[in-house]
N, C-alpha and C positions, 0 to 999 in steps of 0.2 A: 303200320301194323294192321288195317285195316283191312287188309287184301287175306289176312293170316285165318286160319281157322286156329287158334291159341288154345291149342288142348295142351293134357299133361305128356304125351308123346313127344311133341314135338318141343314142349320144354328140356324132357328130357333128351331129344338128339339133339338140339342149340348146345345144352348145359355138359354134356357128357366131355367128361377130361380123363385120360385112362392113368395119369399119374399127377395128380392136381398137386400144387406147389403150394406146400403148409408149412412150410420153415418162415423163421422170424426174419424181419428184417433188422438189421444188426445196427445202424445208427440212428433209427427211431426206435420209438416204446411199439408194443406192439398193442391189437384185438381183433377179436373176431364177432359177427355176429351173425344170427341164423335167421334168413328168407325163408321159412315154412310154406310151402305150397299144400294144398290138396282138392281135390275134387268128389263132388258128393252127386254130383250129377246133374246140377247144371251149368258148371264149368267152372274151372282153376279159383281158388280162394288163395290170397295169401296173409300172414298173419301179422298184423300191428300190435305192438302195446304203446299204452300213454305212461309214457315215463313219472313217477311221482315227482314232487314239486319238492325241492331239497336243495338249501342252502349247500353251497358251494357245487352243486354241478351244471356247469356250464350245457346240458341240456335239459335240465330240471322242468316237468314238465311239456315234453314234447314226443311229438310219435314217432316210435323206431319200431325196431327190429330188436328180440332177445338177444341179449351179448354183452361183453363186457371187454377188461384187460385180461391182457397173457399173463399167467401164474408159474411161479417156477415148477410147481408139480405137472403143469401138465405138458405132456411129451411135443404138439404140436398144435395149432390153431385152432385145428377141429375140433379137436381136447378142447381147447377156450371156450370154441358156440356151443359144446354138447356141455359142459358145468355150468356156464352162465345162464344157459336155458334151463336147465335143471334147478338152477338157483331160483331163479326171479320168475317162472313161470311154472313151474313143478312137471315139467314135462320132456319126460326120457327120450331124448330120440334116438338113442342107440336101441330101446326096443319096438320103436314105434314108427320110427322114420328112417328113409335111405338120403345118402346124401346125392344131388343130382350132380353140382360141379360147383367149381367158382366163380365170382363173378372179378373182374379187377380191381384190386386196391384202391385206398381213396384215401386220402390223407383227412386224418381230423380238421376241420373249423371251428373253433369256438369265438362267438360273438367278434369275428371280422379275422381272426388271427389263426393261422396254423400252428398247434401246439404240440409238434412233435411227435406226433402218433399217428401210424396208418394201421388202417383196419379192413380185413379181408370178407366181402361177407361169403356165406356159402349158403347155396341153396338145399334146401331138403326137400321133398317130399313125404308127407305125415300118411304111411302106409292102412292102419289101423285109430280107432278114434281113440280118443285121450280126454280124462279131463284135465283142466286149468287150474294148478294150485297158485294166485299171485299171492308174492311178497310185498313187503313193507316197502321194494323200490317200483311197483308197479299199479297203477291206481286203475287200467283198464286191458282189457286183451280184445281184439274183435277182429274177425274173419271178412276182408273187403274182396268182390268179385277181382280178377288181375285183370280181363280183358279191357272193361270203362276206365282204369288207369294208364294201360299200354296204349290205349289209342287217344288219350288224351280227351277222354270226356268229363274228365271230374278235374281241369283243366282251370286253375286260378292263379293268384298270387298273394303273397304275406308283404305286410309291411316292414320294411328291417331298418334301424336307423346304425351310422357307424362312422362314428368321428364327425359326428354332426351333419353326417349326409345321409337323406333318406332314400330307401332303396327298396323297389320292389320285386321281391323272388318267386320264382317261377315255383308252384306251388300245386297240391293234389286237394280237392275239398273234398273227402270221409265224412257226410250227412253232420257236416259239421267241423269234422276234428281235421284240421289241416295238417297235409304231411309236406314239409319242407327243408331245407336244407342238406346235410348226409344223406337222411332216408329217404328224401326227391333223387339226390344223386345215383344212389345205388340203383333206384328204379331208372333212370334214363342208363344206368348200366344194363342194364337186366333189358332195356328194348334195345340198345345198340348190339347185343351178343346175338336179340332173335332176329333182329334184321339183316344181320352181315350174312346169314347164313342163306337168304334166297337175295341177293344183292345178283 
């Protein structure tokens, strides 16, 4: 990614799907979550929150992406990132943000096991500023440059144990707050889609 000049233009021609595939998938659970982009000027932010720390979820406490489970009310996925966001980070993006595209599914991990759920995430672009209302499931929100992540300079890893074996994961260090597992994945998604594109 190095070579790339990684503005929002060129996110948006990687990202651009003219009929993106938001149906559920039928023998797993479904979710979706939303990759917030924007740029204020000196180049692409995209937006983390630190999951609050909550007995029984299996990412309780860890950095993602706004998002949750599909809900019978909502017609398709994007429905899912645009409620969940709205939920847990108070922030509309049907008036605030466009959607850029998808990035490809990723099937959940929780603590070493696939648990039946894949989850779509989708990129936006935050067109207008907004403030941040967090909820009781959200203990922090914070804006990290994209480019020192896509080229691998905030470049570490986390210690995971599982089944009595220790293991070290490829991992993002956030002035601190480590991003790994899922939301490492979705980012090495998000570089394979802007690299295929000048391959």
């Amino acid at each position: 990614m190095s070579h790339l000049e990684l503005d929002l233009p060129t996110l948006r021609s990687a990202l651009y799907t003219p009929e993106p595939d938001l149906t559920l998938t039928r023998d797993q659970k479904n979710a979706a979550v939303a990759a917030i982009v924007r740029d204020l000027g000196p180049g692409p932010e995209l937006l983390f929150i630190r999951r609050s720390v909550r007995e029984g979820d299996p990412w309780s406490g860890q950095m993602a992406f706004p998002g949750g489970h599909y809900e019978p009310q909502d017609s398709n996925l994007r429905e899912t990132a645009l409620r969940e966001t709205s939920e847990e980070i108070g922030l509309d993006l049907r008036r605030s943000a466009e959607l850029l595209g998808p990035l490809p599914r990723v099937p959940a991990v929780a603590r070493g096991r696939q648990v039946g759920l894949t989850i779509l995430p989708l990129v936006f672009e935050l067109k207008r500023s907004a403030p941040l209302h967090l909820s009781g499931e959200v203990d922090e929100a914070l804006w990290a440059p994209l480019r020192p992540l896509l080229r691998g300079e905030r470049a570490t890893t986390h210690p995971f144990e599982f089944a009595g074996t220790h293991y070290s994961m490829p991992a993002h260090d956030i002035d601190g707050r480590i991003v790994w597992g899922l939301t490492y994945r979705m980012l090495e998604t998000l570089q394979e889609q802007l690299a295929s594109r000048w391959r």
